[in-house]
ROVOGU-189785 format. One record per atom (N, C-alpha, C): residue number from 1; atom name; x, y, z. Coordinates in Angstrom, 2 decimals, decimal comma, always signed. Example, Ala and Ser with C-alpha at 12.3 -4.5 7.8 and 13.67 -1.06 7.14 Angstrom:
BEGIN
1  N  +13,19  -5,69  +7,80
1  CA  +12,30  -4,50  +7,80
1  C  +13,20  -3,30  +7,80
2  N  +12,85  -2,25  +7,08
2  CA  +13,67  -1,06  +7,14
2  C  +12,90  +0,03  +7,87
***
This chain:
BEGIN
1  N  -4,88  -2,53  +19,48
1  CA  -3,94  -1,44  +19,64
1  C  -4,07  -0,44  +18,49
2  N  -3,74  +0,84  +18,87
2  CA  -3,42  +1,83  +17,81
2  C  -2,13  +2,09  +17,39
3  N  -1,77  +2,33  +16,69
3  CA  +0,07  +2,31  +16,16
3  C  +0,17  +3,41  +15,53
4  N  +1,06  +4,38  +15,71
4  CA  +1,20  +5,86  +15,29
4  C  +2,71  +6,11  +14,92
5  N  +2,77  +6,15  +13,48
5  CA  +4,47  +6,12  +13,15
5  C  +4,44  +7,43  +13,33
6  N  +5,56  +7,86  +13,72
6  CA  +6,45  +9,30  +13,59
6  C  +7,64  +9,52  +13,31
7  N  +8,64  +10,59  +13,06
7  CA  +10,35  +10,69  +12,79
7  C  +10,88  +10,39  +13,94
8  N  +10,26  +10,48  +15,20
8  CA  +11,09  +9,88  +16,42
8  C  +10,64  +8,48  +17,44
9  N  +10,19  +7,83  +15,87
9  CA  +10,11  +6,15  +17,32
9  C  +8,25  +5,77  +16,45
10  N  +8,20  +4,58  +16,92
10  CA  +6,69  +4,04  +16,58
10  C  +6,47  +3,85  +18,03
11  N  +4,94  +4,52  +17,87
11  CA  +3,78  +4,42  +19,56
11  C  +2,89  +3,77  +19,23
12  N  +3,01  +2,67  +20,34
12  CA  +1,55  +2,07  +20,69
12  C  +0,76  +2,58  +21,85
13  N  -1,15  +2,56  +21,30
13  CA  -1,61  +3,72  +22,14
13  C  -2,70  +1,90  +22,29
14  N  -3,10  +1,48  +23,97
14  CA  -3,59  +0,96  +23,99
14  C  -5,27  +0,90  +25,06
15  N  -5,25  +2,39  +24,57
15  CA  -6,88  +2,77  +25,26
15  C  -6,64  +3,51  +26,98
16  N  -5,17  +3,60  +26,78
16  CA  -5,31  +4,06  +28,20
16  C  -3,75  +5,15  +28,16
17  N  -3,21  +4,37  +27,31
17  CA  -1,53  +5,25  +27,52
17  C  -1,07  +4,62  +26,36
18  N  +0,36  +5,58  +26,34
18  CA  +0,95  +5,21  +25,12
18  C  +2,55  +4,41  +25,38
19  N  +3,12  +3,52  +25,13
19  CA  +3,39  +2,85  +24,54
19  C  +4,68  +3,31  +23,29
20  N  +6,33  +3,50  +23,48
20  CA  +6,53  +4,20  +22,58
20  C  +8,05  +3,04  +22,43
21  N  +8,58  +2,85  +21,07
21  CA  +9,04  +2,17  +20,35
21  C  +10,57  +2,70  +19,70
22  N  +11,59  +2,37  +20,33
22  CA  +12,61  +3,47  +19,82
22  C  +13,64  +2,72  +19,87
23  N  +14,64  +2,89  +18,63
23  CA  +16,16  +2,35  +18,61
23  C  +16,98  +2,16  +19,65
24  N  +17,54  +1,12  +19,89
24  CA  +18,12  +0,76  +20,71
24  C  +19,81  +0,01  +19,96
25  N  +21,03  +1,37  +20,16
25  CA  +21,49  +0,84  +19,25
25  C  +22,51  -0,66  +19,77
26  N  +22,05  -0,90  +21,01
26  CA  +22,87  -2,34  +21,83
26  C  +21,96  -3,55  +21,85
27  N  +20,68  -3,15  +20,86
27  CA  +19,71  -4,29  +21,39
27  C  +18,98  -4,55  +19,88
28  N  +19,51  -5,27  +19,51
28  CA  +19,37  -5,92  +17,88
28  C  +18,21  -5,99  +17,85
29  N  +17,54  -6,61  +18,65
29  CA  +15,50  -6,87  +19,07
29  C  +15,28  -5,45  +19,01
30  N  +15,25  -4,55  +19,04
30  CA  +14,98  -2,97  +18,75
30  C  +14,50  -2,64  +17,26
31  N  +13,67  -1,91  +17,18
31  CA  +13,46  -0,79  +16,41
31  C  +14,45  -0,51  +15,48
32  N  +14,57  -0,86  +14,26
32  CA  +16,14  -0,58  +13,34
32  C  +16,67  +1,08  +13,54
33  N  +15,45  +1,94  +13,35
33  CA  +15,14  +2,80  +12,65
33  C  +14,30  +3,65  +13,17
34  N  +14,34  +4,82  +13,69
34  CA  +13,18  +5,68  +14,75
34  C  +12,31  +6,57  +13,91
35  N  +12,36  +6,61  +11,99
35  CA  +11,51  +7,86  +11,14
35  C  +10,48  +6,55  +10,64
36  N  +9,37  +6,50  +11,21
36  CA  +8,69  +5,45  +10,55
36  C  +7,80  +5,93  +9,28
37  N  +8,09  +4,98  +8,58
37  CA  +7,28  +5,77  +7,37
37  C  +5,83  +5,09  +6,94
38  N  +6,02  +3,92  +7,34
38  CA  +4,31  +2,99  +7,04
38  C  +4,54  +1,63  +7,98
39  N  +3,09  +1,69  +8,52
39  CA  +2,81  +0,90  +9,11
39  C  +2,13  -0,11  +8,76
40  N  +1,70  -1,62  +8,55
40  CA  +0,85  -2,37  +8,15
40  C  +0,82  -3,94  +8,61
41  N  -0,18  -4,40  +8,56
41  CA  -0,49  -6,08  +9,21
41  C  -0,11  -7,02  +8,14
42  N  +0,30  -8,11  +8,57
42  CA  +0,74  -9,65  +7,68
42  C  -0,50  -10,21  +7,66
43  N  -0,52  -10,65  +6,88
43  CA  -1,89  -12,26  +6,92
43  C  -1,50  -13,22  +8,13
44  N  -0,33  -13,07  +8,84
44  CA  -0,04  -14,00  +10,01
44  C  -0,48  -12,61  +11,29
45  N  -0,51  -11,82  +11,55
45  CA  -0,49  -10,89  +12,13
45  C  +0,99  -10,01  +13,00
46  N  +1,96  -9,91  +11,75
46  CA  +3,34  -9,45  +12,09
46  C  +2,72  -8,14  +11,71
47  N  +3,38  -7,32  +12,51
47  CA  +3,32  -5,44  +12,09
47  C  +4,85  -5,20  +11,28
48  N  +4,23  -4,93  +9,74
48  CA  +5,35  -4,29  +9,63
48  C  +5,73  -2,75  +9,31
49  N  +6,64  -2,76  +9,29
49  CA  +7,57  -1,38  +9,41
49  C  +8,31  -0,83  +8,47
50  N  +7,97  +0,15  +7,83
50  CA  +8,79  +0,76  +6,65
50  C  +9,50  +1,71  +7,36
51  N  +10,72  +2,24  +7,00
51  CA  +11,32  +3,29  +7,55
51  C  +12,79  +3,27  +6,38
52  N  +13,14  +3,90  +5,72
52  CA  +14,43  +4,43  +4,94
52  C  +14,57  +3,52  +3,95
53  N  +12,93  +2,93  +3,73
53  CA  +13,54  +1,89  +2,23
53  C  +13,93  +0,63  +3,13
54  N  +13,51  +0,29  +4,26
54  CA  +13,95  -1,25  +5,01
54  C  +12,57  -1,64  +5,51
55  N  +12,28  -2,72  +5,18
55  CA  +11,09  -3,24  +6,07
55  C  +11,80  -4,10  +7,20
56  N  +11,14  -3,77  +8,54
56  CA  +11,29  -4,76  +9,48
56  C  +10,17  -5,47  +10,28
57  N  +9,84  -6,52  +10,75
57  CA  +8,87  -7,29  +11,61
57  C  +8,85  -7,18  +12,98
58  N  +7,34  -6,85  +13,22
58  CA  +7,50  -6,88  +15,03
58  C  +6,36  -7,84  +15,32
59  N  +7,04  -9,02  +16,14
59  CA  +6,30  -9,77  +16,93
59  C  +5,76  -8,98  +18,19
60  N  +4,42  -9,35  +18,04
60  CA  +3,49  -9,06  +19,33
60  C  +3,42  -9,93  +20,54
61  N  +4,18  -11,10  +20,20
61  CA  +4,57  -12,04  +21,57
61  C  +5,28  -11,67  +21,81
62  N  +6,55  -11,70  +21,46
62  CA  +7,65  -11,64  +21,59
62  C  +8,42  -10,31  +21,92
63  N  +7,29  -9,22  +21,60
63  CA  +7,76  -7,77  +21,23
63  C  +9,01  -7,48  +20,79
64  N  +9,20  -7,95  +19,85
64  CA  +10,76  -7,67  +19,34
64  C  +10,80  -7,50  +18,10
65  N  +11,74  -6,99  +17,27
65  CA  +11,95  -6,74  +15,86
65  C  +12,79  -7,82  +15,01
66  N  +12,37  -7,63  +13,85
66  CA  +14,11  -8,14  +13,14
66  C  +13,57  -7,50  +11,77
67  N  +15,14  -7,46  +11,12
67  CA  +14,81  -7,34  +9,63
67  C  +15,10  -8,88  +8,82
68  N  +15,32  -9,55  +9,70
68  CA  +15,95  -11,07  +9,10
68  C  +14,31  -11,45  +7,74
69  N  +14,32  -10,51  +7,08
69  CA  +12,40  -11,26  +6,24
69  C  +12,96  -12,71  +5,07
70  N  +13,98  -12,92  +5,01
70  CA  +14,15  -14,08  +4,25
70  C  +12,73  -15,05  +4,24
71  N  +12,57  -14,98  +5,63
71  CA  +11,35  -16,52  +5,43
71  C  +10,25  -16,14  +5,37
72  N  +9,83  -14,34  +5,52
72  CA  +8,64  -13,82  +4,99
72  C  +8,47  -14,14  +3,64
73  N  +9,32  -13,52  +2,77
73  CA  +9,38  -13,19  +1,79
73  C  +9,70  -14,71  +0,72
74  N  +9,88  -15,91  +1,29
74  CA  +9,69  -16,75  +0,76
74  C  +8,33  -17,84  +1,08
75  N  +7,59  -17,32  +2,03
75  CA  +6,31  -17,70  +2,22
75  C  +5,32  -17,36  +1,46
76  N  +5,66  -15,98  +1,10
76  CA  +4,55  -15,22  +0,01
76  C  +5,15  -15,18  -1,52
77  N  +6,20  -15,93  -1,72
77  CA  +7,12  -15,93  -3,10
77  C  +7,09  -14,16  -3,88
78  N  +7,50  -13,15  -2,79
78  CA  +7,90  -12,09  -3,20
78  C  +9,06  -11,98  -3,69
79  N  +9,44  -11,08  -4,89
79  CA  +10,64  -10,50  -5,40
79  C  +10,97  -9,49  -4,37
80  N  +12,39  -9,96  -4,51
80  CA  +13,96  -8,56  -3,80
80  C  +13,07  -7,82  -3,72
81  N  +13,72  -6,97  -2,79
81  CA  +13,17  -5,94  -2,86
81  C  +12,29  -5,34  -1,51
82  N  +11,66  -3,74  -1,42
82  CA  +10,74  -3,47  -0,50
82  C  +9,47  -3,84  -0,92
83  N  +8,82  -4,41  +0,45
83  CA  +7,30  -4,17  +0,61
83  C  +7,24  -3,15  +1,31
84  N  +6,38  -2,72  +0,45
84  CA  +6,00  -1,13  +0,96
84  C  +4,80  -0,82  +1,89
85  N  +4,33  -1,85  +1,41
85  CA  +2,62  -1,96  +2,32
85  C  +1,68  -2,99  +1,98
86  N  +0,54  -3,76  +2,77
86  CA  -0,15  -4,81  +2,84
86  C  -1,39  -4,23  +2,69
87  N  -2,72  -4,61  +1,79
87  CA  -3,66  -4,19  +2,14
87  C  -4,87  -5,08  +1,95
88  N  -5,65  -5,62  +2,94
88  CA  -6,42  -6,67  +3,00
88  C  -7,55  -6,43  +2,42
89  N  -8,23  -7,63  +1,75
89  CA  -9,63  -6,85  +1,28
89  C  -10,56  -8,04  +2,08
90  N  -11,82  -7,82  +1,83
90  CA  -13,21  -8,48  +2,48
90  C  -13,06  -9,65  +2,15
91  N  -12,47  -10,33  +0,95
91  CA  -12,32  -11,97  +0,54
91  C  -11,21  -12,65  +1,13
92  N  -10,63  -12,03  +2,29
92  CA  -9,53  -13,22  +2,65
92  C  -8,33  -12,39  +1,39
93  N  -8,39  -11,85  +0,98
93  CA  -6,81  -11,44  -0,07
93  C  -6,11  -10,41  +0,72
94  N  -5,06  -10,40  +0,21
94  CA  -4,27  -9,09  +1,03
94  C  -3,09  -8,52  -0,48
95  N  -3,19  -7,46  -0,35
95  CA  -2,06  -6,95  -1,53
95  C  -1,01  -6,60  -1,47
96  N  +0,14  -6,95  -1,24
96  CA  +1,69  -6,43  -1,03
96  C  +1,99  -5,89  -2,25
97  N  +2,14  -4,46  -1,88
97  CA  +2,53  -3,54  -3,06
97  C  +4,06  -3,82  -2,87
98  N  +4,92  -4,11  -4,16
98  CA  +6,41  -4,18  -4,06
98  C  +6,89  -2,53  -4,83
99  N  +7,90  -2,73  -4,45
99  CA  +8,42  -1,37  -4,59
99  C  +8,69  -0,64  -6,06
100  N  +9,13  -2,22  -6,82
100  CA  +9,72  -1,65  -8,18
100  C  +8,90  -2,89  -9,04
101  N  +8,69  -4,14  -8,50
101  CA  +8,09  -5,14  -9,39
101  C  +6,36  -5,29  -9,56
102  N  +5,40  -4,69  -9,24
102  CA  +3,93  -4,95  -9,30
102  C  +3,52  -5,12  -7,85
103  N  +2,25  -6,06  -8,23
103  CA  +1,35  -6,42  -6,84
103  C  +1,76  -7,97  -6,79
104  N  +1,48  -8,20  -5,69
104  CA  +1,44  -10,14  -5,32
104  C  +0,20  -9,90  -4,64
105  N  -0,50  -10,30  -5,15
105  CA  -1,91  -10,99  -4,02
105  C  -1,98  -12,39  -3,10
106  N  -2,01  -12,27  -2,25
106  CA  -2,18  -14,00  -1,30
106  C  -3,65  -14,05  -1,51
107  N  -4,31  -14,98  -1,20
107  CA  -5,39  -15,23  -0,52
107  C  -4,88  -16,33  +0,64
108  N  -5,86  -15,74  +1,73
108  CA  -5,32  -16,37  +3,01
108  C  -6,29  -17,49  +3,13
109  N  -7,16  -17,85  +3,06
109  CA  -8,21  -19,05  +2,50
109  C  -7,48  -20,21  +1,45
110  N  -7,64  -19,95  +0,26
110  CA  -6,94  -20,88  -0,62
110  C  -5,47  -20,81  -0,73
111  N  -4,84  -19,79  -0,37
111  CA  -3,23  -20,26  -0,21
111  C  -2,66  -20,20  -2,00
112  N  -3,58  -19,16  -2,79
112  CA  -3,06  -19,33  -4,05
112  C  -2,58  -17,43  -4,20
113  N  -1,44  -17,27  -5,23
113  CA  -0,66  -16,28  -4,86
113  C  -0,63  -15,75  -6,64
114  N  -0,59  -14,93  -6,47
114  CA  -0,83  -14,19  -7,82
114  C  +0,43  -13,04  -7,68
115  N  +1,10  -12,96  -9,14
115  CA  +1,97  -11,96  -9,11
115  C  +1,43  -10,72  -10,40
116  N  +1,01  -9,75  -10,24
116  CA  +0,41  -8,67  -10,97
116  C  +1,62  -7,85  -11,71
117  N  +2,29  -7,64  -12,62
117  CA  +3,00  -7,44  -13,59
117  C  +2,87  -6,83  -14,59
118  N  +3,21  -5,72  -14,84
118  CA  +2,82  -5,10  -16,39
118  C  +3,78  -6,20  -17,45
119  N  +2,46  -6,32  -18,50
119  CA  +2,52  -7,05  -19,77
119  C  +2,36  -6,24  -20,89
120  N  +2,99  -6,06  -21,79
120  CA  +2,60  -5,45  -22,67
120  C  +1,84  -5,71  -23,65
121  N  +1,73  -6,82  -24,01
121  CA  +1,25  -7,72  -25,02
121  C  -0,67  -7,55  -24,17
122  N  -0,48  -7,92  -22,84
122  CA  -1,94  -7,95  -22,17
122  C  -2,06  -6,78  -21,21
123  N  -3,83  -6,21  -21,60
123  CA  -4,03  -5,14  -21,52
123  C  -5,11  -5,25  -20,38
124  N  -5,20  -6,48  -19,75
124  CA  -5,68  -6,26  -18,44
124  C  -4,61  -6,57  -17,45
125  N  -3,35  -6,27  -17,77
125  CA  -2,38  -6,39  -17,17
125  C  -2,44  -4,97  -16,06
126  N  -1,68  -5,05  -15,08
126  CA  -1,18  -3,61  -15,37
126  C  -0,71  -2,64  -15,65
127  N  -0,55  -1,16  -15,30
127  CA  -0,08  -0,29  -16,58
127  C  +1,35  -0,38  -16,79
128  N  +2,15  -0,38  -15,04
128  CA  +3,71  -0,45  -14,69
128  C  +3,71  -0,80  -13,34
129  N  +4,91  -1,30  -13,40
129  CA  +4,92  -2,10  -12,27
129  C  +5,70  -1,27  -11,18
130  N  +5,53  +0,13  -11,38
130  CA  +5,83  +1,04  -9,98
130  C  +4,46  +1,80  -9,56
131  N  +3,65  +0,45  -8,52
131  CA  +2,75  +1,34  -7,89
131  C  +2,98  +1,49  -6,46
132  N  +2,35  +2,91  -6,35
132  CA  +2,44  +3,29  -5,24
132  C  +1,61  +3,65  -4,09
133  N  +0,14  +3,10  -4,44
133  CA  -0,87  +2,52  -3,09
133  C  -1,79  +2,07  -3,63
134  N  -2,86  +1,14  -2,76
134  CA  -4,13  +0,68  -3,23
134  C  -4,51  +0,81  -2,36
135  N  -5,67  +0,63  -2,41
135  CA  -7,12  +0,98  -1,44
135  C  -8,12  -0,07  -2,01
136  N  -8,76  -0,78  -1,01
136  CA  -9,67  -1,75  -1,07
136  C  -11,42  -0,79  -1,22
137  N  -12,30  -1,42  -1,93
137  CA  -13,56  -0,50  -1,99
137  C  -14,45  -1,58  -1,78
138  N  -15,45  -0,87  -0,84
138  CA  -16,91  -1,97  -0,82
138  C  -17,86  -2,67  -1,77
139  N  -17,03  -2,10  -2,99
139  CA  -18,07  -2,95  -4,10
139  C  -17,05  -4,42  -4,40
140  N  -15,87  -4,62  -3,38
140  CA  -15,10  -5,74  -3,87
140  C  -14,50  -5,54  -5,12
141  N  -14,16  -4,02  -5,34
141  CA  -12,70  -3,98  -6,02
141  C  -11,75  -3,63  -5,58
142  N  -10,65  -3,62  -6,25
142  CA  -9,20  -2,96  -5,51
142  C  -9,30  -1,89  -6,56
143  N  -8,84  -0,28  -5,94
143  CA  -8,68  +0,97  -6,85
143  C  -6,66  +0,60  -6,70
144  N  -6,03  +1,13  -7,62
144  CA  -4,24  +1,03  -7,76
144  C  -4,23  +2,35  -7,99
145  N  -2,99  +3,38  -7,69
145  CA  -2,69  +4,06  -8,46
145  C  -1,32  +3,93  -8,27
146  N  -0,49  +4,48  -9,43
146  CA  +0,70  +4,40  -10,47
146  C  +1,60  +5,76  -9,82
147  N  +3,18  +5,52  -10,04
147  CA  +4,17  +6,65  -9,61
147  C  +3,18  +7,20  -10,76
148  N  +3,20  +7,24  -11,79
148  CA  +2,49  +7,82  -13,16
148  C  +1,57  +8,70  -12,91
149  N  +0,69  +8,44  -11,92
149  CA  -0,70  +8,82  -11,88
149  C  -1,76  +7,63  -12,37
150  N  -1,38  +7,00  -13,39
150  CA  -2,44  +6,52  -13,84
150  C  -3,46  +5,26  -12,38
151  N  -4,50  +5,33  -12,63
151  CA  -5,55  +5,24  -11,52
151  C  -6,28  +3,34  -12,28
152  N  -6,34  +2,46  -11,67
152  CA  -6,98  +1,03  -12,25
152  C  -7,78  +0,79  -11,10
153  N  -8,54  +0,24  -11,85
153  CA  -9,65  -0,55  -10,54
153  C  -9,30  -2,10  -11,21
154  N  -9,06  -3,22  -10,08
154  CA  -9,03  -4,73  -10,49
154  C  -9,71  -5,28  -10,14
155  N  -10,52  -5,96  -10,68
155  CA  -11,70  -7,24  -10,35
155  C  -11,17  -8,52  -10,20
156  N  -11,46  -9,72  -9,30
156  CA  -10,89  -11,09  -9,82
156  C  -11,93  -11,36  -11,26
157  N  -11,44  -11,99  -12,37
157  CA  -11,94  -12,51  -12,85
157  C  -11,47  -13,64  -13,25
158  N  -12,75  -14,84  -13,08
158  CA  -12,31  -16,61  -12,98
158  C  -11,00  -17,24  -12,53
159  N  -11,45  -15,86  -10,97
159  CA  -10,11  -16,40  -9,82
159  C  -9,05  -15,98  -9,61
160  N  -8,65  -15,05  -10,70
160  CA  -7,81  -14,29  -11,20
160  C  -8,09  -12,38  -11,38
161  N  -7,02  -11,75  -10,20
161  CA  -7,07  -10,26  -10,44
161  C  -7,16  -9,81  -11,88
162  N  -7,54  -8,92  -12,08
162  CA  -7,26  -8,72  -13,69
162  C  -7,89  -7,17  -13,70
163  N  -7,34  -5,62  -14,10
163  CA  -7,56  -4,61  -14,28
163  C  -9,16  -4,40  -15,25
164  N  -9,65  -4,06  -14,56
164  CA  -10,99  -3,82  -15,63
164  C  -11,73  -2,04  -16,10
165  N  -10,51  -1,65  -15,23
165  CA  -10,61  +0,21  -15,99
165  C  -9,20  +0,70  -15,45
166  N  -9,21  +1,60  -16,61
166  CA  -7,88  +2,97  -16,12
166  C  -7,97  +3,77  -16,92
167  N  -7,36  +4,84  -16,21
167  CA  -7,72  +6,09  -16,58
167  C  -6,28  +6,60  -16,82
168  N  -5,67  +7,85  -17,78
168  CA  -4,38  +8,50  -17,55
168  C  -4,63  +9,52  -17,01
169  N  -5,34  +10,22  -16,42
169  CA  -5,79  +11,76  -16,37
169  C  -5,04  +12,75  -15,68
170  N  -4,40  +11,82  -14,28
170  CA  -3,83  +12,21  -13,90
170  C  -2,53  +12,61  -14,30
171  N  -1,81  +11,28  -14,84
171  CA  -0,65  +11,51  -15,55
171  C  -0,50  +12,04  -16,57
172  N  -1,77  +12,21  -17,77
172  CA  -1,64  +13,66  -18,15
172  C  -1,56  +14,89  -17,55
173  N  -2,35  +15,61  -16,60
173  CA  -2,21  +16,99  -16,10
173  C  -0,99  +16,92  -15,24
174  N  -0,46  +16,02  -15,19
174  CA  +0,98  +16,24  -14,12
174  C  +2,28  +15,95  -15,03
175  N  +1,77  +15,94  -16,12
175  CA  +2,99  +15,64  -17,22
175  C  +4,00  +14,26  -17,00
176  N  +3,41  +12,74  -16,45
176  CA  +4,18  +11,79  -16,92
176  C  +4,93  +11,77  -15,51
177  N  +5,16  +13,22  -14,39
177  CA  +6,18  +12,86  -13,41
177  C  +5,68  +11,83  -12,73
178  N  +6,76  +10,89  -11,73
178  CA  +6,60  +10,07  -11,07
178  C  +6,52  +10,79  -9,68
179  N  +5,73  +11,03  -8,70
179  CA  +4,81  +11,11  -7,55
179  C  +4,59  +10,25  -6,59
180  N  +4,94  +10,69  -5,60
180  CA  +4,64  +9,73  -4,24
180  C  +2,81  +9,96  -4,24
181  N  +2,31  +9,27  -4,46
181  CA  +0,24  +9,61  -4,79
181  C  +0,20  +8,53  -3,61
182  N  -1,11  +9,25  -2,95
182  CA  -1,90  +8,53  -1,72
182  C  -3,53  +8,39  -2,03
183  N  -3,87  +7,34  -2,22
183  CA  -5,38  +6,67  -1,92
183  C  -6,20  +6,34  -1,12
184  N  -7,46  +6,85  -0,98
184  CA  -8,19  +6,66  +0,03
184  C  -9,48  +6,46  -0,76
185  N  -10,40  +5,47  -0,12
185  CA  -11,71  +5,46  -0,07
185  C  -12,90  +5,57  +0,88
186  N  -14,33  +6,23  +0,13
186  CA  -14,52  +7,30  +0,91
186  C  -16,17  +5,39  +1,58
187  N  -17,08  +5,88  +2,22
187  CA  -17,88  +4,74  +2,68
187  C  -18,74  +4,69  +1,17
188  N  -19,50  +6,11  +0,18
188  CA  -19,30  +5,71  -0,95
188  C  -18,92  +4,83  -2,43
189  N  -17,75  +4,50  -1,74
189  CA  -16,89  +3,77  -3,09
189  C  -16,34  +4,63  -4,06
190  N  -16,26  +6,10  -3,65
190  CA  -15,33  +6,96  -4,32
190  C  -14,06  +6,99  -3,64
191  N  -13,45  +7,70  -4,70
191  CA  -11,62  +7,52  -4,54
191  C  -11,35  +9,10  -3,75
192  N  -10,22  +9,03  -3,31
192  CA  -9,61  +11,09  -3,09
192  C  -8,09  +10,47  -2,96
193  N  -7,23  +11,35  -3,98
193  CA  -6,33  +11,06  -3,92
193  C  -5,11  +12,57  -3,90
194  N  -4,14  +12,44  -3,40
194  CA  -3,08  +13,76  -3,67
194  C  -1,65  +12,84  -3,26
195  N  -0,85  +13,77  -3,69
195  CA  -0,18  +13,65  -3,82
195  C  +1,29  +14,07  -2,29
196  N  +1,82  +13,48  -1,93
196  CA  +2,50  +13,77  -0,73
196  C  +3,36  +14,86  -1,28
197  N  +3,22  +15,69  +0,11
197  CA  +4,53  +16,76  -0,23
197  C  +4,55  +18,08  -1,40
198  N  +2,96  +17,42  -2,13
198  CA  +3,07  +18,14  -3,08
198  C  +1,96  +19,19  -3,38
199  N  +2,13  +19,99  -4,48
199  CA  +1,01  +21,41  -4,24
199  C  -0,18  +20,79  -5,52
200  N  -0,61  +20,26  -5,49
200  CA  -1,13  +19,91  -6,12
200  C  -2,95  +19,43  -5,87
201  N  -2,97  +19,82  -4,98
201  CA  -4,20  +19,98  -4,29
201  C  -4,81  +18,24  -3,93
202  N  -5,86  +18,02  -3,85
202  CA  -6,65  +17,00  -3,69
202  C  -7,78  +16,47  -5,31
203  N  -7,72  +15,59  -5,28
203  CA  -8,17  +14,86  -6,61
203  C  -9,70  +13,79  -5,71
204  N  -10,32  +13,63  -6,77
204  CA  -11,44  +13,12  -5,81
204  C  -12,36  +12,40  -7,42
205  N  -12,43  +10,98  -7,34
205  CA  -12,99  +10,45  -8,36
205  C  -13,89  +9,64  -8,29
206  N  -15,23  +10,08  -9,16
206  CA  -16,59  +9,18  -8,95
206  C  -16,05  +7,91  -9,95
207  N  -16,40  +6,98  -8,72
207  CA  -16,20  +5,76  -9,47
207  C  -17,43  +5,18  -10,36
208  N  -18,34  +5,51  -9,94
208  CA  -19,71  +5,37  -11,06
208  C  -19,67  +6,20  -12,32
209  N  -19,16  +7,31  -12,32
209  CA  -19,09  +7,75  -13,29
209  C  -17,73  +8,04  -14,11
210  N  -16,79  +8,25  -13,44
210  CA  -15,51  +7,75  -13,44
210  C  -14,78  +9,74  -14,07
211  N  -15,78  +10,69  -13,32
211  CA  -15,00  +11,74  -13,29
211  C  -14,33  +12,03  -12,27
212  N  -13,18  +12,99  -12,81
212  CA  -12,24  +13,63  -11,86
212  C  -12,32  +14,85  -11,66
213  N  -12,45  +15,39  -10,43
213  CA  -12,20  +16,69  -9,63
213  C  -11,55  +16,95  -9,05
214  N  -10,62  +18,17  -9,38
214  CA  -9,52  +18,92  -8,46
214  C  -9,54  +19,96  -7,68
215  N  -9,47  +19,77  -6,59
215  CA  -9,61  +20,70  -5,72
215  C  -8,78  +21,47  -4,92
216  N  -8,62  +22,56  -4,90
216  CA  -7,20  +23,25  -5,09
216  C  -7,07  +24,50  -3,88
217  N  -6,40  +24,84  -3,47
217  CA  -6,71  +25,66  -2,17
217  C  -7,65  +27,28  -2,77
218  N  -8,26  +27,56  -2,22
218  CA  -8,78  +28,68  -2,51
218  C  -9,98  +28,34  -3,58
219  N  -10,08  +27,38  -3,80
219  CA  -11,19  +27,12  -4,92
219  C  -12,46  +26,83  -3,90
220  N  -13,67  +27,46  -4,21
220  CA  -15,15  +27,34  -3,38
220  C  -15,62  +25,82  -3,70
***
């Protein structure tokens, strides 16, 4: 299936027609919430649903919703709080970005769970623990970036995630504000990143060499 959030309802498009997903305010199994804001897969294969700061679950048997995540969220030993988004990489791991506390990594293979945390004391920690997307890359790293700006790439090392570059660059030229920032990777293994909502053009970073380019409307 294809899944297409919008402000009025989540659509499923399944190669032939669409499929559309909308509050039902007499039918608890409904849709909480019709402004979807992110869409993403479980390591079990639940779709979940961001919309106003609430995550909710939709079974694909069952086609139904709930926000009941108590027993999600104690399967993957997540902190309170939103998951904001899941993002799987090539090794069986998946990354639940939390909203205000770091990353949790699963691996769906070994069943061992990692909680990613800024440390101050350790500097392959990460920078703060308000990030706001990752993107998986074909060389088998994870790229992070920060409300901050600041940009990490994490390697496992001896089994263990662990930050092995960052950059501030961003959060210098944007002065420190905190930013809704979006990540993408390109088939490359370069980054492009901007910022939602905001004028700030498009950012685009060689990961081999680890410069940054801004690209700005009207610029050739």
């Amino acid at each position: 299936f294809l899944w297409v959030g919008t402000q009025s309802g989540l659509n499923r498009y399944d190669g032939y027609s669409f499929r559309i997903f909308r509050n039902n305010p007499h039918d608890s199994t409904s849709i909480p919430n019709n402004d979807i804001g992110n869409i993403f897969e479980t390591p079990e294969g639940l779709i979940g649903i961001v919309s106003y700061s609430q995550l909710s679950l939709y079974d694909p048997v069952t086609e139904k919703f709930t926000q009941r995540t108590a027993e999600f969220y104690k399967k993957y030993q997540l902190p309170e709080g939103l998951i904001s988004n899941i993002v799987p990489d090539q090794s069986g791991g998946y990354w639940f970005v939390h909203g205000s506390q770091g990353l949790i990594y699963y691996n769906d293979s070994t069943k061992v769970i990692h909680h990613l945390r800024h440390q101050p004391e350790n500097t392959s920690s990460v920078a703060t623990d308000l990030i706001k997307a990752v993107v998986h890359a074909p060389q088998h790293s994870t790229w992070i970036v920060h409300a901050s700006g600041i940009i990490e790439e994490i390697k496992m090392e001896k089994g263990k995630p662990e930050v092995v570059f960052r950059t501030n660059h961003l959060e210098k030229i944007n002065g420190g504000q905190l930013l809704d920032y979006r990540i993408y990777c390109d088939a490359d293994g370069d980054l492009w990143l901007f910022v939602m909502d905001g004028t700030q053009g498009l950012y685009y970073v060689n990961t081999k060499t680890k410069q940054i380019k801004n690209f700005t409307q009207g610029q050739s």
